[in-house]
C-alpha positions, 0 to 999 in steps of 0.5 A, spaced: 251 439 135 258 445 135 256 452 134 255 455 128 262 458 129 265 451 129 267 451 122 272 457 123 278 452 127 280 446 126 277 442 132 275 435 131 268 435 130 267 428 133 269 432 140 264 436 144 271 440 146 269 444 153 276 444 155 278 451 151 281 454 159 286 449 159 290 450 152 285 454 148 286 453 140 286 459 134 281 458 128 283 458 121 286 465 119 289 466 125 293 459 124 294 462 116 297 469 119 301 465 123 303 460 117 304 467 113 309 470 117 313 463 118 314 463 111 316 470 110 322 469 115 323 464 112 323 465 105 329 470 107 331 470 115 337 475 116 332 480 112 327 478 116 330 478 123 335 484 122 330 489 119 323 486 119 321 483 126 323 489 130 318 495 126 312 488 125 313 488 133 312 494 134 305 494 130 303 488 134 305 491 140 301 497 139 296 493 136 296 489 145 296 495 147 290 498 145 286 492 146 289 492 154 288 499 154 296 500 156 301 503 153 305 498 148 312 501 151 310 498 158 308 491 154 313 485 152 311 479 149 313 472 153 311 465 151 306 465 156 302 467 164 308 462 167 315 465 162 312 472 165 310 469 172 318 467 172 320 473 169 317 477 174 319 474 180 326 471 178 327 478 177 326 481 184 331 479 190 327 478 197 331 479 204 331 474 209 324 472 212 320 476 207 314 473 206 311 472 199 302 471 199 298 468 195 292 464 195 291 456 195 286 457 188 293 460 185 296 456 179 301 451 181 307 454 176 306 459 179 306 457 187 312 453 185 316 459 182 315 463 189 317 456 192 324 457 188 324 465 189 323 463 196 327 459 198 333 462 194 332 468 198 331 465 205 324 468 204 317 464 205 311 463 202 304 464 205 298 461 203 291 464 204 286 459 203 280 461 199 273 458 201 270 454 195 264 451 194 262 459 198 266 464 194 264 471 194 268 478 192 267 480 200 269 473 202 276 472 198 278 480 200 278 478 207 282 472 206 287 475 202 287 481 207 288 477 214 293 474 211 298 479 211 304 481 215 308 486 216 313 482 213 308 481 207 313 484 200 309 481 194 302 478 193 301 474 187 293 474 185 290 471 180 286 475 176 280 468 174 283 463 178 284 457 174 281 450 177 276 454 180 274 458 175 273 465 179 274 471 177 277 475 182 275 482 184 282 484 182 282 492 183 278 493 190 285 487 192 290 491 189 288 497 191 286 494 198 294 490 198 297 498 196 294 501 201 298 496 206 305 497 202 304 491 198 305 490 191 302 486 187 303 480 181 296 479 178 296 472 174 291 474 168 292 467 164 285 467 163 284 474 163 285 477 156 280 475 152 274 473 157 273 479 160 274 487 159 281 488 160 284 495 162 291 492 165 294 499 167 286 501 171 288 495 177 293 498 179 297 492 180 305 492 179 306 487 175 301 484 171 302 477 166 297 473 161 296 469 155 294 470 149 293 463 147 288 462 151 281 466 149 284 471 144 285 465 141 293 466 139 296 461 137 300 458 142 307 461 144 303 468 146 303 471 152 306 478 155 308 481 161 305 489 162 310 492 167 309 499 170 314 504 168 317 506 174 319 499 176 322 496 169 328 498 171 329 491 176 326 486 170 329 483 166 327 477 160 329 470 163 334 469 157 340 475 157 342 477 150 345 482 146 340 488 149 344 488 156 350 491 153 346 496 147 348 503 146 341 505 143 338 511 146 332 511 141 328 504 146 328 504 153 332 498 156 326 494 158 324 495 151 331 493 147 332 487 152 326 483 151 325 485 144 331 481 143 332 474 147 336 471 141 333 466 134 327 464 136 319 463 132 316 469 133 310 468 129 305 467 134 306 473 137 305 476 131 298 473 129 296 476 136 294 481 131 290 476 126 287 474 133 285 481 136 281 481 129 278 476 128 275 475 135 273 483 134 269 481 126 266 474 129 259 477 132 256 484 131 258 488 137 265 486 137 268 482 142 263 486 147 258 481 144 263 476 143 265 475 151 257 477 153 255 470 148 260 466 151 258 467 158 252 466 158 253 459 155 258 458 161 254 461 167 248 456 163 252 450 162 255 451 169 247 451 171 246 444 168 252 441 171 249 442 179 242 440 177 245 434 175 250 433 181 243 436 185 248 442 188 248 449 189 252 454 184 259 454 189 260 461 187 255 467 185 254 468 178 258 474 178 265 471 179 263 467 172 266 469 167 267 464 161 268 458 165 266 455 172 268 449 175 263 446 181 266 440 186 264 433 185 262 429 190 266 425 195 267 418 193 271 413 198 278 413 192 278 421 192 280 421 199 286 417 196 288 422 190 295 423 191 297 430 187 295 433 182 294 428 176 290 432 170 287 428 165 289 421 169 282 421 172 276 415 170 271 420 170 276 425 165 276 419 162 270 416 161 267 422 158 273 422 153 270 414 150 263 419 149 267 423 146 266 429 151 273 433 153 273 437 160 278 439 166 277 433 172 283 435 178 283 434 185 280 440 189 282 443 194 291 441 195 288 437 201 287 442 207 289 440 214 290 433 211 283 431 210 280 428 203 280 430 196 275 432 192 275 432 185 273 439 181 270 439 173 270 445 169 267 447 163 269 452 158 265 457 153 268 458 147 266 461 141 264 455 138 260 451 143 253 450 144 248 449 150 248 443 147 254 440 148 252 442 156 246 438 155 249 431 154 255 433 159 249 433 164 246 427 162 253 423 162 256 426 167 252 422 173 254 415 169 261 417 169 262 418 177 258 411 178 262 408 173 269 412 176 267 410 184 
């Protein structure tokens, strides 16, 4: 049976959805708060767009702001982690045999814009490899800080790693890649939402995520926080009538981003909505709400090894609201080839029982030797220990029947 917080989205309750890492899904008021302000500006676009948006961004930003703990000037919202992960490293320019770093848990979008930075420039990027199954805080600090050169520019660093599900010791790796002169690109995807965030506290240069995941905005919200003394090099990926203003009561950043030309900026208005209702769904506010949803995790994660007979891959402390564990080697998985989400027999055969979770490839084969396959859970607000429960039993039947 769902939770008893089911009720508040629109999720089809035949599903055990265990997936909300992937695509996350806004509940009922914060849908009809995205629908109220489709229907304001619709009701008279040049009113709104010409006096309306700007002063209802600024209270939606203020309203970000204090959720990350960050000054709202230093924030502008993107349509996701990848939009700002691309903002921000198409915005930078690299010389010849710079090196960009990152590990191999990175999201695959974003390797692929270092890729294309890279090579733009004539610069390269190093992958660290990160032990998993085996992880630990001290184990990734290590990988990632043998990996780095003189020559080392930029880290980009996930903030909870997606396939994995790891959640990274952010601050003591960006402090340690600081002291080496080494700025930092904290990919946060997962992060708001999940654990307590406080962006400008990690020291991180550059820092971006999505609201659409586990603040449960709708989709199409996310932001960039940018640290003031390096606003000046970045700049929105559409250029608009910002970069040539006159104004003088905004900054550039602020001018340029609020403004990338006609565009439905409704789910990033009901990130309020959303802020609000995580806030009012349990007492305790989303301190309780986080604690609840992470304990299911690290439970359902336990549940999941019991069945496949397996050690946790990862010390519960690297848990946050989701946790992946790897899946035995089978004679097909060492012939996966590519990333293939959501095209696997054992995703679906769990989908004919009415069960949705995330089965990739794991690792990017290293060395050349075989794939293994991971599965990952997510715990949201309105999963239950239950839904667990029948994925643990069925989970054994899935793989004989995928082998």
């Amino acid at each position: 049976m769902p939770s008893e917080f089911a009720e508040h989205w629109t999720l089809d309750p035949a599903i055990a959805f265990l997936n909300h890492g992937s695509f996350g899904a806004a509940p009922r008021p914060v849908l009809a708060a995205q629908q109220a302000w489709r229907d304001r500006m619709e009701a008279e676009p040049v009113r709104f767009f010409s006096y309306e948006l700007e002063p209802a961004l600024d209270l939606t930003r203020a309203a970000l702001g204090a959720f990350v703990a960050a000054d709202p000037n230093d924030l502008a919202f993107v349509p996701n982690a990848t939009a700002g992960t691309n903002t921000i490293l198409r915005s930078l320019r690299f010389d010849p045999g710079d090196e960009l770093l990152t590990t191999d848990h990175a999201y695959n979008a974003a390797k692929n814009t270092m890729e294309y930075v890279a090579q733009r420039d004539g610069a390269y990027v190093v992958i660290a490899p990160v032990a998993f199954p085996g992880s630990s805080p001290d184990s990734v600090a290590e990988a990632i800080l043998d990996a780095v050169t003189s020559r080392t520019r930029l880290a980009v660093i996930d903030h909870i790693t997606s396939a994995t599900a790891l959640v990274f010791p952010i601050q003591r790796l960006v402090a340690e890649l600081t002291a080496r002169g080494v700025e930092t690109l904290v990919d946060g995807a997962h992060a708001p939402g999940q654990v307590e965030l406080d962006v400008p506290s990690i020291g991180a240069t550059y820092y971006t995520a999505n609201l659409h995941k586990w603040v449960c905005a709708p989709k199409g919200s996310g932001f960039i926080w940018v640290r003031p003394d390096h606003q000046a090099a970045i700049r929105p990926l559409s250029i608009s009538h910002g970069a040539n203003s006159t104004r003088t009561d905004r900054s550039r950043f602020r001018v340029e981003f609020d403004w990338t030309g006609t565009a439905d900026p409704s789910a990033y208005l009901a990130t309020v909505d959303a802020i609000r209702f995580g806030e009012e769904l349990m007492p305790g506010g989303w301190a309780t709400l986080r604690a609840r949803n992470r304990k299911l995790a690290v439970a359902g994660r336990d549940l999941l090894c019991a069945a496949l007979g397996v050690d946790p891959p990862a010390p519960d402390e690297m848990i946050g609201t989701m946790a992946s564990v790897p899946l035995p080697l089978d004679a097909r998985q060492g012939k996966v080839q590519g990333v293939d989400l959501y095209d696997d027999p054992v995703h679906d055969h769990l989908a004919t029982l009415g069960m949705q979770v995330m089965v990739t490839p794991w690792p990017q084969r290293p060395d050349g030797g075989p794939w293994r396959r991971l599965i990952r859970t997510s715990a949201a607000a309105y999963n239950d220990l239950e839904q667990f429960e029948r994925l643990a039993a069925a989970l054994p039947g899935a793989l004989a029947a995928a082998a």
